[in-house]
C-alpha positions as CSV (number, residue, x, y, z in Angstrom):
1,X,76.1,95.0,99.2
2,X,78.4,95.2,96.5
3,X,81.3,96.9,95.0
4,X,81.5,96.9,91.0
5,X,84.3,98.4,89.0
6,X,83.1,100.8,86.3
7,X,82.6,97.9,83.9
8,X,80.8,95.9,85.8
9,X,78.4,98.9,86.4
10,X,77.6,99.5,83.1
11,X,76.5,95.7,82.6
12,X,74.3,96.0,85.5
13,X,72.9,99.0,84.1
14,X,72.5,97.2,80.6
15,X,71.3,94.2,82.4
16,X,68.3,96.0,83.9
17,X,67.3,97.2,80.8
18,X,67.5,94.6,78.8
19,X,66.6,92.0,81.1
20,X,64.8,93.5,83.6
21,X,63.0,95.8,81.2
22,X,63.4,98.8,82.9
23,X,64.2,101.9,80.8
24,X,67.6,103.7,81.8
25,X,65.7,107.2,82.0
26,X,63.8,105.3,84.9
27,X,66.9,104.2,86.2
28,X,68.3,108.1,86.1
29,X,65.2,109.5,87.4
30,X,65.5,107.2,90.5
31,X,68.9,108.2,90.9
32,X,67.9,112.1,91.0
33,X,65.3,111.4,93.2
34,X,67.6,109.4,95.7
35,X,69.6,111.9,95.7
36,X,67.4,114.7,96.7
37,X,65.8,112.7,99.0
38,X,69.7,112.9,100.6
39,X,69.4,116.3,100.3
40,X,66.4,116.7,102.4
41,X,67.8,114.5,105.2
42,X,70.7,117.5,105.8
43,X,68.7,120.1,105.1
44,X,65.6,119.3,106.5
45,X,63.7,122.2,104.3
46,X,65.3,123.0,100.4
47,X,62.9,125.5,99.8
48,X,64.7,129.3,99.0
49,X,68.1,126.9,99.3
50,X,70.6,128.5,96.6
51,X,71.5,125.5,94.6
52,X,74.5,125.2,92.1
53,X,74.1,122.0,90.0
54,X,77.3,122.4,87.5
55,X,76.3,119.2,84.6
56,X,79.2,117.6,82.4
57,X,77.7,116.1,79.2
58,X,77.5,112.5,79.8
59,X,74.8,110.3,82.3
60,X,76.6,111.9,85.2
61,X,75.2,115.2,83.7
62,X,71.7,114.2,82.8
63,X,71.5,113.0,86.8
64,X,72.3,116.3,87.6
65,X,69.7,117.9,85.2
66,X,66.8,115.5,86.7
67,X,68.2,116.8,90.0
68,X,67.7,120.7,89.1
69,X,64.3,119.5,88.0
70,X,63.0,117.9,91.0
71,X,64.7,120.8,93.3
72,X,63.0,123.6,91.0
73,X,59.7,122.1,91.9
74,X,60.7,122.0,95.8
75,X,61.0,125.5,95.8
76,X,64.8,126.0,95.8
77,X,66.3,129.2,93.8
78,X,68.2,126.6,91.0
79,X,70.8,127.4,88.7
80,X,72.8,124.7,86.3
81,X,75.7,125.6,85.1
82,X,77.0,123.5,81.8
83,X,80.7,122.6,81.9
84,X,80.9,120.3,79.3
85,X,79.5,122.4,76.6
86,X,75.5,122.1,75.6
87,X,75.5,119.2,73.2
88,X,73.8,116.5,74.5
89,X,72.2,113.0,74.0
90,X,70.3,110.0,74.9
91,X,68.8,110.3,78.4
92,X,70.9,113.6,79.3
93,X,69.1,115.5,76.5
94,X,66.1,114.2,77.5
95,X,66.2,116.0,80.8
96,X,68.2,118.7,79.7
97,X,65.2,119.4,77.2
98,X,62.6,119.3,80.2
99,X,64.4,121.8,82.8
100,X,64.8,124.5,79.5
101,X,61.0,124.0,79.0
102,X,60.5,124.8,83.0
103,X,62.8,127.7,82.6
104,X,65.1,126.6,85.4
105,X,68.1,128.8,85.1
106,X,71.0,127.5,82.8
107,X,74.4,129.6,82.1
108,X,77.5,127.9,80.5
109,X,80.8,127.7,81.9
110,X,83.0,129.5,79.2
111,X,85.8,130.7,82.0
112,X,86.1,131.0,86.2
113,X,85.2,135.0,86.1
114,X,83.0,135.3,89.0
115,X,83.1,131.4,89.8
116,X,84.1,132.0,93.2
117,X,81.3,134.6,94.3
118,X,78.4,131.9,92.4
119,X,79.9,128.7,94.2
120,X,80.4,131.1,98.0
121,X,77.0,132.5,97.7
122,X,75.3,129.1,97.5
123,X,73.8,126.7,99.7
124,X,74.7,123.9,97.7
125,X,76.6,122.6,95.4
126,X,75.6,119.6,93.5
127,X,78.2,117.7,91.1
128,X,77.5,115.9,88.3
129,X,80.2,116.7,86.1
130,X,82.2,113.2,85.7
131,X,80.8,109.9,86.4
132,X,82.3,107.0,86.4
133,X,83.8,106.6,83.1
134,X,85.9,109.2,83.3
135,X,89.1,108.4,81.0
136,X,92.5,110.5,81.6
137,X,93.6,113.7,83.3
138,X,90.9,116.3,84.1
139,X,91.9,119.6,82.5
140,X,90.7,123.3,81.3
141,X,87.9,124.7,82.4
142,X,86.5,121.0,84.4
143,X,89.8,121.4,86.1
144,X,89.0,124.9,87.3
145,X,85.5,124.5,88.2
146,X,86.6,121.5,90.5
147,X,89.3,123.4,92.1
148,X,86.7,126.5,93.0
149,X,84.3,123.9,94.1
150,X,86.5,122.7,96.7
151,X,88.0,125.7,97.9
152,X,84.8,128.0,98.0
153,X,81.4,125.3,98.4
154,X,79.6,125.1,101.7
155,X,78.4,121.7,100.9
156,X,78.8,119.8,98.1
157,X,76.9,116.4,97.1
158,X,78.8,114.2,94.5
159,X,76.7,112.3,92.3
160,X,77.6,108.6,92.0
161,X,81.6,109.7,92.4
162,X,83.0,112.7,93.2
163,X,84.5,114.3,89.8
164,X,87.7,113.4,88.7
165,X,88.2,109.7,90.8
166,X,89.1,106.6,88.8
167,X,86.3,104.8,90.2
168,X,88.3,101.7,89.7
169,X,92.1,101.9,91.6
170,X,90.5,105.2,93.2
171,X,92.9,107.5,91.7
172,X,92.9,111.0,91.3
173,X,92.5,112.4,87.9
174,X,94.5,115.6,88.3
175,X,92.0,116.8,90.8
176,X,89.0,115.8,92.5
177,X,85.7,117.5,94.0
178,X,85.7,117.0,97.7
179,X,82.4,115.7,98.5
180,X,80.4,116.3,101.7
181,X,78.1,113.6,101.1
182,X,78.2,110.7,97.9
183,X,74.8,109.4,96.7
184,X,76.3,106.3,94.7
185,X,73.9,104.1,92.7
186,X,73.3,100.5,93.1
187,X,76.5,99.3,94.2
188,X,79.7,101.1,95.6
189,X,82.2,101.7,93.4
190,X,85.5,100.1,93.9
191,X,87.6,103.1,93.7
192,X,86.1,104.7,96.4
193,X,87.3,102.3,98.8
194,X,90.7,102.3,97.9
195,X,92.6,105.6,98.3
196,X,93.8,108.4,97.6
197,X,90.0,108.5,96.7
198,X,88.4,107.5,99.5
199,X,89.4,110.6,101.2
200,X,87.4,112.9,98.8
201,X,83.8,110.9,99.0
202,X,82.8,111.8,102.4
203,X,79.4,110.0,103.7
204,X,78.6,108.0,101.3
205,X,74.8,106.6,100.7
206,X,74.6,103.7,98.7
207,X,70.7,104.3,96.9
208,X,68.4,101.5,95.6
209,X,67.3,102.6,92.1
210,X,64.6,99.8,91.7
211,X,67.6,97.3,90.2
212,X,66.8,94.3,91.7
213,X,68.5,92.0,93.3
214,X,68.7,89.2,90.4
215,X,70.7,91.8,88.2
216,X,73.4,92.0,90.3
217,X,73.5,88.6,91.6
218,X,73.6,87.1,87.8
219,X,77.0,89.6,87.4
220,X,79.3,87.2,89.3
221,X,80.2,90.4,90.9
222,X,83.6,89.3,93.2
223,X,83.6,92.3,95.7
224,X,81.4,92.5,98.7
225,X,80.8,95.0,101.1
226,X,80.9,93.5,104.3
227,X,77.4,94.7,106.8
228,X,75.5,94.1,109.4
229,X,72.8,91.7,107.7
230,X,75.8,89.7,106.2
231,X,77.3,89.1,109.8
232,X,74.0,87.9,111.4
233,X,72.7,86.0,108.7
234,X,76.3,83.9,109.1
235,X,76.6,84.2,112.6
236,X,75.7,80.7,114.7
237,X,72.8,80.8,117.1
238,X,73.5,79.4,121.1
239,X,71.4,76.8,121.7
240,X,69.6,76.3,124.8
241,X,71.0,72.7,124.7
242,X,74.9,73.3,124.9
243,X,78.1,73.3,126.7
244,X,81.2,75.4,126.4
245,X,82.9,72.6,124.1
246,X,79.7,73.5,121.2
247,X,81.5,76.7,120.9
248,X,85.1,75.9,119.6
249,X,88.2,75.0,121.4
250,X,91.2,77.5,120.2
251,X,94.4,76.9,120.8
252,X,96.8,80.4,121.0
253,X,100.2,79.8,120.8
254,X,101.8,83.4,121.2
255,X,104.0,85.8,123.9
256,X,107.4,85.9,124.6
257,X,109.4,88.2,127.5
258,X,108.5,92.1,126.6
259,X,105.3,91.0,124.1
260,X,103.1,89.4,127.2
261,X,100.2,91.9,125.9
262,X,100.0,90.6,122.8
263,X,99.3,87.1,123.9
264,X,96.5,88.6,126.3
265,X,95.1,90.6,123.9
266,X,94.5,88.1,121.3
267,X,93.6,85.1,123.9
268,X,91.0,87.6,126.0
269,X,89.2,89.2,122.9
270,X,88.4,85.4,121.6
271,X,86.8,84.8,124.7
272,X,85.0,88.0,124.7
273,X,84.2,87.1,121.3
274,X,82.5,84.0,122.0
275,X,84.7,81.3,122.3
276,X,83.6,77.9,124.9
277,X,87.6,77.4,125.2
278,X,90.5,79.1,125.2
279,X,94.0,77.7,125.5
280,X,97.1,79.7,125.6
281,X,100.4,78.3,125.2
282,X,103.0,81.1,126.4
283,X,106.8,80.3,127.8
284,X,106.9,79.2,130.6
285,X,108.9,82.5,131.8
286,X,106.3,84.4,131.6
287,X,103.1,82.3,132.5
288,X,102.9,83.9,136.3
289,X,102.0,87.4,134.5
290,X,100.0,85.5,131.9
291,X,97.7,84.0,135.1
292,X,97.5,87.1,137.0
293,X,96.1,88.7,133.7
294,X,93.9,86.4,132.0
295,X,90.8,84.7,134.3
296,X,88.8,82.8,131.5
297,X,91.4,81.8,129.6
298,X,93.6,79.0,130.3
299,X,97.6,78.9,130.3
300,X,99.9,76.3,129.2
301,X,103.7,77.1,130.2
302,X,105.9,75.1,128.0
303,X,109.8,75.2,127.5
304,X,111.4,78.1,126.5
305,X,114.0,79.3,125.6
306,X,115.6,83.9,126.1
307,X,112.0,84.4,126.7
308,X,110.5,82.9,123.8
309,X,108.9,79.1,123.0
310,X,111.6,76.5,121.9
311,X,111.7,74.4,119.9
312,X,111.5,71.7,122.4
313,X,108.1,72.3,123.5
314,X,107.2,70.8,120.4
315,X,105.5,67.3,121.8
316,X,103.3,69.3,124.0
317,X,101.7,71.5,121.4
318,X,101.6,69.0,118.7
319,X,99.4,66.9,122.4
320,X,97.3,70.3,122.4
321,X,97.0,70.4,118.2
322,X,94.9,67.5,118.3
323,X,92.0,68.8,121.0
324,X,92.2,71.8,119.0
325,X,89.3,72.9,116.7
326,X,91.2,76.3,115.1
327,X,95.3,77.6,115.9
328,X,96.1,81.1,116.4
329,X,99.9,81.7,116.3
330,X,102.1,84.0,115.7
331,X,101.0,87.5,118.2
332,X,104.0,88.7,120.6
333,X,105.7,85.0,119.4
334,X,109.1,86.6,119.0
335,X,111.5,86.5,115.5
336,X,113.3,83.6,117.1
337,X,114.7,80.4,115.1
338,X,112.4,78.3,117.3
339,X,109.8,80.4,116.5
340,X,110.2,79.9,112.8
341,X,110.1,75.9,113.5
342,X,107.3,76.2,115.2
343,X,105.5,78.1,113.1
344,X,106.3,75.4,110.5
345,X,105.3,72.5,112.6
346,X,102.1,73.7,113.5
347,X,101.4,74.4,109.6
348,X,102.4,71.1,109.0
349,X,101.0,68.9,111.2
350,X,97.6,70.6,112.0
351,X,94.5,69.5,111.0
352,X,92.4,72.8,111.7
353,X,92.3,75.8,110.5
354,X,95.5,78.1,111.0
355,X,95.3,81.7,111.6
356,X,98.9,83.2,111.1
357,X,99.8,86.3,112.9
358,X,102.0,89.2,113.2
359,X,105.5,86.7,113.9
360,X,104.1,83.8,112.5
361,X,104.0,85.9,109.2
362,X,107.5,86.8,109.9
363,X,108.0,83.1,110.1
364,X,106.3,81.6,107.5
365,X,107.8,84.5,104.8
366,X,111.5,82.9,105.8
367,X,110.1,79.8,104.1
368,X,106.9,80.2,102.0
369,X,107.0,76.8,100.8
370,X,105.5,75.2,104.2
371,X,102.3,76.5,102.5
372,X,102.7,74.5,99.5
373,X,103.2,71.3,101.6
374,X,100.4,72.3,104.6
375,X,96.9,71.1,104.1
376,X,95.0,72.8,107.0
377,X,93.3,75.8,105.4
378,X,95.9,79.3,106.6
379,X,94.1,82.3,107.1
380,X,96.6,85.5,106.9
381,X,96.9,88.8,108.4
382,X,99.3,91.1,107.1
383,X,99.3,94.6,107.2
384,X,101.2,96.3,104.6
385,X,104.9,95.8,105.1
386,X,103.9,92.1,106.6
387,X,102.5,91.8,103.0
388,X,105.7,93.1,101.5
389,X,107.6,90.2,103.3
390,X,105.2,87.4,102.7
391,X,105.7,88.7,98.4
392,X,108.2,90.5,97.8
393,X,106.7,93.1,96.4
394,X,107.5,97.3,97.3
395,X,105.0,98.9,99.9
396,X,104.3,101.3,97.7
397,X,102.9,98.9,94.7
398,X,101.0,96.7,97.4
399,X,99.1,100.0,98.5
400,X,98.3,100.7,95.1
401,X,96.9,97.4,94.4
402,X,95.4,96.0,97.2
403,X,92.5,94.3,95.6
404,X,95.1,92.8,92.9
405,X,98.2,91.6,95.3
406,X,95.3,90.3,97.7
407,X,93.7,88.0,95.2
408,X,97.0,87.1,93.5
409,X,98.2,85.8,97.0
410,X,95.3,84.1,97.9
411,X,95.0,81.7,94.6
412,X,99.0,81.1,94.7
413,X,99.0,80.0,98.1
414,X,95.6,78.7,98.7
415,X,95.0,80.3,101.9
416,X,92.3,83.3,102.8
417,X,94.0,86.6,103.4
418,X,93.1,89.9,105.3
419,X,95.1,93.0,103.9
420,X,94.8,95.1,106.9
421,X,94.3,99.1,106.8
422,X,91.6,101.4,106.1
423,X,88.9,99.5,104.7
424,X,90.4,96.0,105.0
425,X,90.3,94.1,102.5
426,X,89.5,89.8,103.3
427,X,90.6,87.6,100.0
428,X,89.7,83.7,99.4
429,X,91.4,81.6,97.3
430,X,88.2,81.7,95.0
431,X,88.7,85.2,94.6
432,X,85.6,86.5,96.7
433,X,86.7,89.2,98.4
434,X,84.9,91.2,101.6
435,X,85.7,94.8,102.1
436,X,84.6,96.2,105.5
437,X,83.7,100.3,105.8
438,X,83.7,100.1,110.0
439,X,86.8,101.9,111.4
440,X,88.9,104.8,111.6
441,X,92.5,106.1,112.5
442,X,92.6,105.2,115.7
443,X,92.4,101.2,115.1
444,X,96.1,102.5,114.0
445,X,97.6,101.3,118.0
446,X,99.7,98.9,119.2
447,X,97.9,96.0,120.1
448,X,94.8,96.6,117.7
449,X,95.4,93.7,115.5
450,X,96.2,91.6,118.1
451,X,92.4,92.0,119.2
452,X,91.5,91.7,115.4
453,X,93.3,88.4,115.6
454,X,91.9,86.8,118.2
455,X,87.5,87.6,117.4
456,X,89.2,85.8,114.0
457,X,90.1,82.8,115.7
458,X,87.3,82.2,118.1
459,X,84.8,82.7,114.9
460,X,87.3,80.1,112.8
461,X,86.7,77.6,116.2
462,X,83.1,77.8,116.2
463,X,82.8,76.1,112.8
464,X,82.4,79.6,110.4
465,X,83.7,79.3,107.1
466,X,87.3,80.8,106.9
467,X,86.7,83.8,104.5
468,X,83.3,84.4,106.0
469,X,85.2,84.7,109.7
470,X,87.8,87.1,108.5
471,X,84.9,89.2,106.7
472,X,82.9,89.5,110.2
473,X,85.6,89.3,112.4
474,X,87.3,92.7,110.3
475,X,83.7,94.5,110.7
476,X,83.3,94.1,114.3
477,X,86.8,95.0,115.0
478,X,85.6,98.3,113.0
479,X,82.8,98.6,114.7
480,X,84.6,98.3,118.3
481,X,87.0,100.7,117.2
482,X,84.2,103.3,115.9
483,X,83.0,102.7,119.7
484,X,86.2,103.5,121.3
485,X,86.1,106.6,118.6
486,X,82.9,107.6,120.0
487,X,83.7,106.8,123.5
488,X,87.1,108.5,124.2
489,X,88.2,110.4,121.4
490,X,90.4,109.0,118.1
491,X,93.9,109.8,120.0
492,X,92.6,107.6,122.7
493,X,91.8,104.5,121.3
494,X,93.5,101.8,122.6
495,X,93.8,98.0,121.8
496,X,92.5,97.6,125.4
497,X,89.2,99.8,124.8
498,X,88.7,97.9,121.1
499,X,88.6,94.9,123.1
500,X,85.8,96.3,125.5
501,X,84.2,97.5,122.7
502,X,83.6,93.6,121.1
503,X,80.4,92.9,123.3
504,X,78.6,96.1,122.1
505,X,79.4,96.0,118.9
506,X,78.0,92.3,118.5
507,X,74.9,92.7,120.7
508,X,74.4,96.4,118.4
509,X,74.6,93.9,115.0
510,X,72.8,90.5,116.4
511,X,69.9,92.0,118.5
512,X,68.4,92.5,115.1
513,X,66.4,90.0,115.0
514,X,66.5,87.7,111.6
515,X,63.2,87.2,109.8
């Protein structure tokens, strides 16, 4: 799937018609009809259903008028109510003209007298007031009629957005319907991933309107939406004919006295993501825990020095580098001086692919020009304030522009990068980016992205493209997480119960089979 900003929509839209040859009132009659078919799935029966549609004047509008139309004939007691005024043109009018004809009821907004008791006695409310070209702050009498939507509505189904959303940095526009239940069109929008907006769009359905496939695909559209089909249609088979080497031999360099868990975490979920070979280097002061706690993978004790790595262990990883077919370092490693050197060592001298973690981001952003001189391809996981480090930038401007500071890293640097929070966002450095909807709250625990880190690195060993990795290896921590959710609660999640999670979300993704 895809995720277009508003302009991008509009030249798939164009596209179709002009290229495709299929008429835009086609286009908005599919729509309506998606979304009542959305309708029908929570409601079972929309016959007698009370049924506010409230229209503004634009597409979003004319939706909502085809809607009214296709409900009317279901049997439901229908009412639109015009915000917007009753000037209309183009496809809207054309709809707007049919449901007068059918004498479905119509009344026009003029003020919020008696709002409340129309929107409370209703079984639904359906908006299609704004779509996604909404330009500015929402005000008067739109203003009003969102705010009684959302304090007095049942249920309310938002038609491509919610009202009052910038569908492209996800903004809110003064105010916002709150939307049970989002029937988008085509493609998601951008904006609703990104929040404060993606807190107003509820379940969202993303509906096939009979665009095909071509139209989007000749869009150089640059934001994907990560899913199941992408994951098994890049995911490697096992052949009959194999051995443990065939599936990638990752080296972990991570753990330090007090941060032992992170170095299990991380090592363990690889293996229980797949991986033929784990190795884990760890200091040596710790290695009798690391033993007693990890069976499949193997330890490496090598110098150390308060607990963490030194420096002087250096010959014997650089010995390990070269069997190595992907590096994970940096979980649990420690903010040590050594640790810094290592860090830069391994980015210099290896090979393989790098995947730089928690303190390895805290040692690469004390000297961000070991990227500039590494050639292995870097894959990065920062969450927000690791971000803020690795750029300089406030926390508060990276969370407002994810997709933006993501990209802008990536091309500078070269490397593939994985924005972590809700909805995680995976960059390359040719601007492809892969946003996964699996996850929740409760991913938010110590240890989490120590897991995420490590079903990274044992994809990145098995021979999967960098930027595809991250993109899978984000959705199945999700999906592990949504498990966990589902399992013990979402103030129960732990890093320990993602982990367990791994093997049922990958059989519940590849036991599809592919055709």
């Amino acid at each position: 799937m895809k995720a277009c900003f508003a302009s991008e929509m509009r030249a798939v839209d164009k596209a179709a018609e002009e290229i495709g040859g299929i008429p835009s009132i086609v286009l908005m009659e599919n729509a309506a009809a998606e979304c009542v078919k959305a309708l029908n799935e929570d409601f079972l029966d929309l016959k007698n259903k009370r049924i506010a549609v409230f229209c503004g004047k634009g597409n979003n509008g004319g939706d909502g008028f085809a809607i009214a139309r296709r409900l009317y004939q279901l049997g439901a007691e229908v009412t639109v109510y015009l915000v917007c005024g009753n000037e209309f043109k183009g496809d809207a009018k054309t709809n707007f003209d049919i449901i007068k004809k059918m004498n479905v009821n119509i009344d026009v907004i003029y003020d919020t007298e008696n709002l409340n008791y129309i929107i409370r006695a209703s079984d639904i409310v359906i908006d299609a007031i704004y779509g996604t070209g909404i330009y500015g702050i929402v005000g008067g009498i739109s203003y009003d009629v969102i705010n009684e939507i959302n304090e007095n509505s049942k249920y309310t189904l938002s038609v491509d957005v919610p009202s009052g959303i910038n569908s492209d940095s996800g903004e809110i526009c003064g105010i916002c319907a709150k939307a049970d239940r989002t029937v988008t069109f085509a493609a998601y929008k951008v904006g609703m991933l990104l929040f404060p907006a993606a807190d107003y769009v509820g379940r969202v359905t993303v509906a096939d309107i009979s665009i095909p496939d071509y139209i989007l695909e000749g869009q150089d559209i640059k934001i994907n939406i990560t899913d199941d089909e992408l994951v098994r249609d890049n995911f490697p088979k096992r052949e009959n004919n194999s051995q443990k080497g065939d599936y990638g031999k990752l080296l972990v360099i991570a753990g330090s006295e007090g941060m032992s868990g992170a170095a299990y975490l991380s090592s363990q979920s690889a293996v229980t993501a797949g991986s033929g070979l784990v190795t884990l280097v760890v200091p040596a002061s710790i290695n009798t825990a690391m033993e007693a706690k990890t069976t499949e993978v193997m330890t490496c004790p090598v110098e150390d020095i308060s607990g963490h790595i030194s420096f002087g262990a250096q010959e014997k990883i650089l010995e390990l580098l070269k069997k190595a077919d992907a590096v994970l370092i940096g979980p649990g490693l420690g903010r040590s001086i050594d640790a810094v050197r290592i860090t830069e060592m391994v980015l210099a001298e290896s090979k393989v692919p790098v995947i730089v973690d928690a303190d390895g981001i805290n040692a690469v952003a004390k000297n961000m020009d070991i990227l500039r001189r590494s050639t292995c391809p870097v894959i990065f996981t920062p969450h927000t304030v690791e971000m803020s480090r690795l750029t300089g930038l406030e926390k508060d401007y990276i969370e407002e522009n994810r997709i933006v500071v993501s990209s802008e890293f990536a091309d500078e640097y070269g490397a593939t990068v994985i924005l972590k929070g809700h909805h995680t966002i995976v960059t390359a450095e040719n601007g492809n980016q892969y946003i996964s909807i699996t996850g929740n709250p409760g991913l938010a625990t110590g240890g989490s992205g120590d897991v995420l880190a490590g079903i990274l690195a044992s994809f990145v060993a098995r021979g999967i493209d960098e930027t595809m990795s991250a993109a899978m290896a984000v959705y199945i921590h999700g999906m592990a997480g949504d498990i966990a959710k589902e399992k013990y609660g979402i103030e129960s999640v732990t890093a320990t119960e993602i982990m367990r999670g791994i093997p049922y979300a990958m059989r519940q993704i590849l036991q599809v089979e592919k055709n």
